[in-house]
ZAVOVO-332495 format. One record per residue (C-alpha): residue number from 0; residue in one letter; x negated, y negated, z. Coordinates in steps of 0.02 Angstrom, whole numbers. Layout:
<atoms>
   n res   east  north     up
 NUM   A      X      Y      Z
...
</atoms>
This chain:
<atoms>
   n res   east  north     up
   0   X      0      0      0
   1   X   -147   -114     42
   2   X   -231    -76   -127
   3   X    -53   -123   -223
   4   X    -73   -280   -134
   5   X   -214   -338   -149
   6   X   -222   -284   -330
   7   X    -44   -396   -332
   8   X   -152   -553   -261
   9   X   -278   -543   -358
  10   X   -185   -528   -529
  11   X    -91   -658   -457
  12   X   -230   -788   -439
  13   X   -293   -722   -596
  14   X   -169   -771   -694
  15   X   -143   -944   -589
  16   X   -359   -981   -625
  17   X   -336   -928   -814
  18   X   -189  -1033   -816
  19   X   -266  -1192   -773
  20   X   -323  -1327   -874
  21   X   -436  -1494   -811
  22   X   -348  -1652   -875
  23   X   -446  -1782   -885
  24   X   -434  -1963   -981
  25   X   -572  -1981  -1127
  26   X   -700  -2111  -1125
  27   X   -681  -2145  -1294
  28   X   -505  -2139  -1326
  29   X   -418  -2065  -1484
  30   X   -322  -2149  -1610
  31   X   -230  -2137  -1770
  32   X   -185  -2268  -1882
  33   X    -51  -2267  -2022
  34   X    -45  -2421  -2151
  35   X     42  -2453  -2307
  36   X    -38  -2585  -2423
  37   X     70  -2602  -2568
  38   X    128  -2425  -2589
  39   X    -16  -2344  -2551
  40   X    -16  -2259  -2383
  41   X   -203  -2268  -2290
  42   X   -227  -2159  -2125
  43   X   -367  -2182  -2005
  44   X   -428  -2055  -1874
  45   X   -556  -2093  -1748
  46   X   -610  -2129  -1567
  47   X   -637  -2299  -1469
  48   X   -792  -2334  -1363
  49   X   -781  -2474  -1254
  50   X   -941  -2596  -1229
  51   X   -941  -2562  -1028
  52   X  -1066  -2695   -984
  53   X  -1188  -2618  -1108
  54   X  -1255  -2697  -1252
  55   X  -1222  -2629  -1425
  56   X  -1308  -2691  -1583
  57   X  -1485  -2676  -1586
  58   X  -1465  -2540  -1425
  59   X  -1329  -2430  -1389
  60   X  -1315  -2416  -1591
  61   X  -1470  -2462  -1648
  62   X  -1488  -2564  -1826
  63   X  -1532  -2480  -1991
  64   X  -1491  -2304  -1916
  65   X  -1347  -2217  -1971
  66   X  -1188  -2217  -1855
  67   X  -1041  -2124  -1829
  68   X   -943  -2290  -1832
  69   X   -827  -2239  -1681
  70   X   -861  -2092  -1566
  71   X   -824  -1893  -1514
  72   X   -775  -1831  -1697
  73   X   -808  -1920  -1850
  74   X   -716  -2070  -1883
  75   X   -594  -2038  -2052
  76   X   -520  -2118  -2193
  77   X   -380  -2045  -2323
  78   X   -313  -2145  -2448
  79   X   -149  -2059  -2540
  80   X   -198  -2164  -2701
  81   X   -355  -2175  -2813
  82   X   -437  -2364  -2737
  83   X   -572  -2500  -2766
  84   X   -674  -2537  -2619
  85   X   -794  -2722  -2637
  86   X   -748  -2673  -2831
  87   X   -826  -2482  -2836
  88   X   -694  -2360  -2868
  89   X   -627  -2206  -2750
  90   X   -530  -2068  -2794
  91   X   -386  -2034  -2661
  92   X   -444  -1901  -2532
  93   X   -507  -1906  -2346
  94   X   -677  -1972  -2313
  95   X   -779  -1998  -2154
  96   X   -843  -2174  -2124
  97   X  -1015  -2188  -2090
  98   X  -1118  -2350  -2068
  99   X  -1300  -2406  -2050
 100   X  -1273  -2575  -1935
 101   X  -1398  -2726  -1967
 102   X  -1410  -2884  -1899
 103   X  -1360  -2971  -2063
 104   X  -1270  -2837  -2150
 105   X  -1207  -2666  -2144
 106   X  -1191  -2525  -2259
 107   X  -1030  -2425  -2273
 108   X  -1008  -2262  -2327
 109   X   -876  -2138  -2371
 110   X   -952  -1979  -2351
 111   X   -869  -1829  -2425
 112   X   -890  -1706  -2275
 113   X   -772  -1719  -2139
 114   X   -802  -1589  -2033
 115   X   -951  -1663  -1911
 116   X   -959  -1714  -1757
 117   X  -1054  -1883  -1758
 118   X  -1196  -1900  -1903
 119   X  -1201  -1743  -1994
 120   X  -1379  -1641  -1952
 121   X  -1433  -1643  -2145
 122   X  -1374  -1799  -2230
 123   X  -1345  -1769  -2397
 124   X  -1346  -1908  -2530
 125   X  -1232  -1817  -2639
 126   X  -1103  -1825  -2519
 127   X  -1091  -1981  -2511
 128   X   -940  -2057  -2604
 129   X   -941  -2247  -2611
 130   X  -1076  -2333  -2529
 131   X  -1047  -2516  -2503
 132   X  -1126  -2671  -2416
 133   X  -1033  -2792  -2288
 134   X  -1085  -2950  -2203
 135   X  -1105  -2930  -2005
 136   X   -993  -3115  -1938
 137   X  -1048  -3146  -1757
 138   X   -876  -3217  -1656
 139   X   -886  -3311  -1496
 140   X   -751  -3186  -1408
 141   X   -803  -3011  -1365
 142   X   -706  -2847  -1427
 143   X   -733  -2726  -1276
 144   X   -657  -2571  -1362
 145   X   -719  -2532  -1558
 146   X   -565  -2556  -1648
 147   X   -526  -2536  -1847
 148   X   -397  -2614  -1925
 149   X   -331  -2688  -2097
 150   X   -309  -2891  -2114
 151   X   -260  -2987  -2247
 152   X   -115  -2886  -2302
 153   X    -59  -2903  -2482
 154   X     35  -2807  -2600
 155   X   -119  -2772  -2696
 156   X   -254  -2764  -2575
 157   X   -320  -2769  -2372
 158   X   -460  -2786  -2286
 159   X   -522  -2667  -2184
 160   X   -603  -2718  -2038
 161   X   -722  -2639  -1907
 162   X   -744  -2743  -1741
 163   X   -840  -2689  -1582
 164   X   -923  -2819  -1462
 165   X   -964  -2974  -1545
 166   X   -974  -2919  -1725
 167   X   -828  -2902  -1858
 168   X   -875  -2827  -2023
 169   X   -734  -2790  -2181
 170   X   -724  -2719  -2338
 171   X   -606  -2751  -2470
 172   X   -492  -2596  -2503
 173   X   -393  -2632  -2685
 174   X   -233  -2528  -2698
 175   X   -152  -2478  -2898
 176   X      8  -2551  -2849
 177   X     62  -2643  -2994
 178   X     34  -2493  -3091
 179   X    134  -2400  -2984
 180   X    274  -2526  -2983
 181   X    267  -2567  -3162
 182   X    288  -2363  -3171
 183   X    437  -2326  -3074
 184   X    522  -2482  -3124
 185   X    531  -2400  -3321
 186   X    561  -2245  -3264
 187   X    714  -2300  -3168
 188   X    774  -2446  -3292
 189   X    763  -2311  -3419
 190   X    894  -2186  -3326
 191   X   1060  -2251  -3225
 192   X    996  -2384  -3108
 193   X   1087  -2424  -2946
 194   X   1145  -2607  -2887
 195   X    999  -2593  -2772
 196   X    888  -2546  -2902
 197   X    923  -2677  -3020
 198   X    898  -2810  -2879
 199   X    719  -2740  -2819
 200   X    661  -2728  -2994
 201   X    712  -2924  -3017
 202   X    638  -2965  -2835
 203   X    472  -2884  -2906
 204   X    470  -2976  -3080
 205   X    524  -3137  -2981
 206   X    348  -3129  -2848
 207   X    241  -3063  -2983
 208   X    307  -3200  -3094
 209   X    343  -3068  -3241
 210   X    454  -3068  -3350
 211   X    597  -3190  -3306
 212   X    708  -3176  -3409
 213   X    721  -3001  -3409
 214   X    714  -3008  -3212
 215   X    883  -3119  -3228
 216   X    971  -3005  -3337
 217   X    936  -2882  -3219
 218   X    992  -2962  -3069
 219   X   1148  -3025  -3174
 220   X   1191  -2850  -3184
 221   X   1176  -2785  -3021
 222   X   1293  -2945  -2974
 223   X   1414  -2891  -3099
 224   X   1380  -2703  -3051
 225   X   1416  -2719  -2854
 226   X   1587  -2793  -2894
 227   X   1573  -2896  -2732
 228   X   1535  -3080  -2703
 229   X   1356  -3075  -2712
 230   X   1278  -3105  -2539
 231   X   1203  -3262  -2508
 232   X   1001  -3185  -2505
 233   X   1028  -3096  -2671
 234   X   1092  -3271  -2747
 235   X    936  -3379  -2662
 236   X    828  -3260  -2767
 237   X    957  -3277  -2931
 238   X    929  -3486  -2910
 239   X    734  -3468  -2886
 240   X    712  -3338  -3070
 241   X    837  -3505  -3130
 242   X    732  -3634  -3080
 243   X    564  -3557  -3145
 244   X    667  -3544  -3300
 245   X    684  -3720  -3302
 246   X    892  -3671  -3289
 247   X    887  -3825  -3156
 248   X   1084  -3862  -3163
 249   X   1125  -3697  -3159
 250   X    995  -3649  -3014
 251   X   1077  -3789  -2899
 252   X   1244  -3719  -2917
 253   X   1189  -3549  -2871
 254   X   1067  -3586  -2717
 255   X   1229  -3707  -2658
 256   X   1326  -3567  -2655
 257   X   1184  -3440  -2562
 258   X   1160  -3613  -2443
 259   X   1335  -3600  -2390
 260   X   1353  -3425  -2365
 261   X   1186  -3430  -2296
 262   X   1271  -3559  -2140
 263   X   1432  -3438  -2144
 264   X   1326  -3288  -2070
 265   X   1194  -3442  -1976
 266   X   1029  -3367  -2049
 267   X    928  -3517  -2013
 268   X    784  -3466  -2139
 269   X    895  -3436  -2294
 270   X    974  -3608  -2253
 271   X    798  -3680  -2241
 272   X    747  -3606  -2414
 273   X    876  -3644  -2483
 274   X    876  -3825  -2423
 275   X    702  -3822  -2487
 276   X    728  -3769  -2664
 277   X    878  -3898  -2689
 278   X    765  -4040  -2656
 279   X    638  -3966  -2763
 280   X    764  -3980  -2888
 281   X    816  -4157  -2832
 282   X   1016  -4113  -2795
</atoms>
């Protein structure tokens, strides 16, 4: 009986030990990022390192040696469209980031091999991807965590930006979104486009200053499509494809009408823009 149980206790605390798992917080925390830039989608993976009183450039990461650019795993990249980084073309994938910090300038790289952890043992130049150069800007605040992140969001392009300590360095990331646009815009016009579609394809012809005359036919026939009185957003962008036309009677008329349904619902911006484009067009 006294062998059952203390074969019972010690299964039991067994199981309990083998069960057991440390938690503990990292040091370098983990983080993903998701961004869109146009309609290209651009995930980052990596780990944050905070400064903790140390100093970084020049020690902690020396210059001209190649660093992880983050910490714990390496830091990655994937892009779901072909890009152009600082004007050198990628093809869409997942890279690691390397980079060889200097006082001046860095060097950025997108190395093909993802599957380190930190600087890969054998560095191999064929690996390498896209290799670019960045200015190091010193800034008078101090980052305490590394951080990456995009800036300077357009619908054709971003910076992305790498900022640790003192230092901020960026790269220009170029995104095929026109192309893309221009793409699914045919492809759509050319089957049975809905009311929505017709007004996004106008909307995108009306920023990109296309062509606006086509861009008002198409918006004139998602008006006449949705059956409704138009609402007063879809008719600001109807008077601004007018008045770039140089249709100036006919774009007052219609932004009066988006300006009062615009203080029906009290939007306060599409009554500013619209106020805005009538004195533009001196009514």
């Amino acid at each position: 009986m006294k062998k059952i149980l203390l074969l019972s206790a010690g299964f039991l605390v067994g199981t309990l030990f083998s069960a057991a798992q440390v938690q503990t917080p990292q040091s370098s925390p983990h983080v993903k990022v998701t961004q869109t830039i146009g309609l290209t989608e651009v995930n980052i993976d990596y780990s944050r390192p905070s400064v903790k009183e140390r100093e970084i450039f020049g020690e902690l990461v020396p210059f001209e040696e190649i660093w992880r650019t983050g910490a714990n795993q390496n830091t990655t990249i994937s892009f779901s469209d072909d890009v152009v980084i600082n004007g050198k073309s990628l093809s869409a994938g997942t890279y690691s980031i390397f980079t060889k910090p200097g006082k001046e300038a860095w060097e950025v790289y997108f190395y093909k091999d993802i599957e380190n952890w930190g600087v890969p043992r054998d560095w191999d130049e064929s690996k390498i991807a896209l290799e670019t150069e960045a200015k190091a800007v010193q800034i008078p605040v101090k980052m305490e965590s590394f951080t990456i992140f995009f800036d300077h969001l357009k619908d054709n392009s971003a910076d992305l930006v790498f900022i640790w300590e003192n230092t901020v360095v960026s790269v220009n990331v170029e995104v095929p979104t026109e192309e893309k646009a221009m793409e699914s815009i045919k492809n759509t016009m050319s089957g049975e486009p809905t009311v929505n579609d017709y007004f996004a394809a106008s909307s995108y012809y009306l920023s990109q200053e296309k062509d606006l005359k086509q861009a008002l036919e198409w918006m004139d026939k998602g008006i006449k499509m949705n059956k409704k009185e138009p609402p007063f957003y879809i008719l600001l962008q109807k008077a601004k494809i007018q008045a770039k036309l140089g249709m100036k009677k006919e774009a007052i008329k219609t932004s009066q009408k988006s300006l009062e349904g615009a203080k029906k619902a009290d939007n306060a911006h599409y009554i500013s823009e619209n106020q805005k484009l009538l004195k533009e067009l001196g009514a």
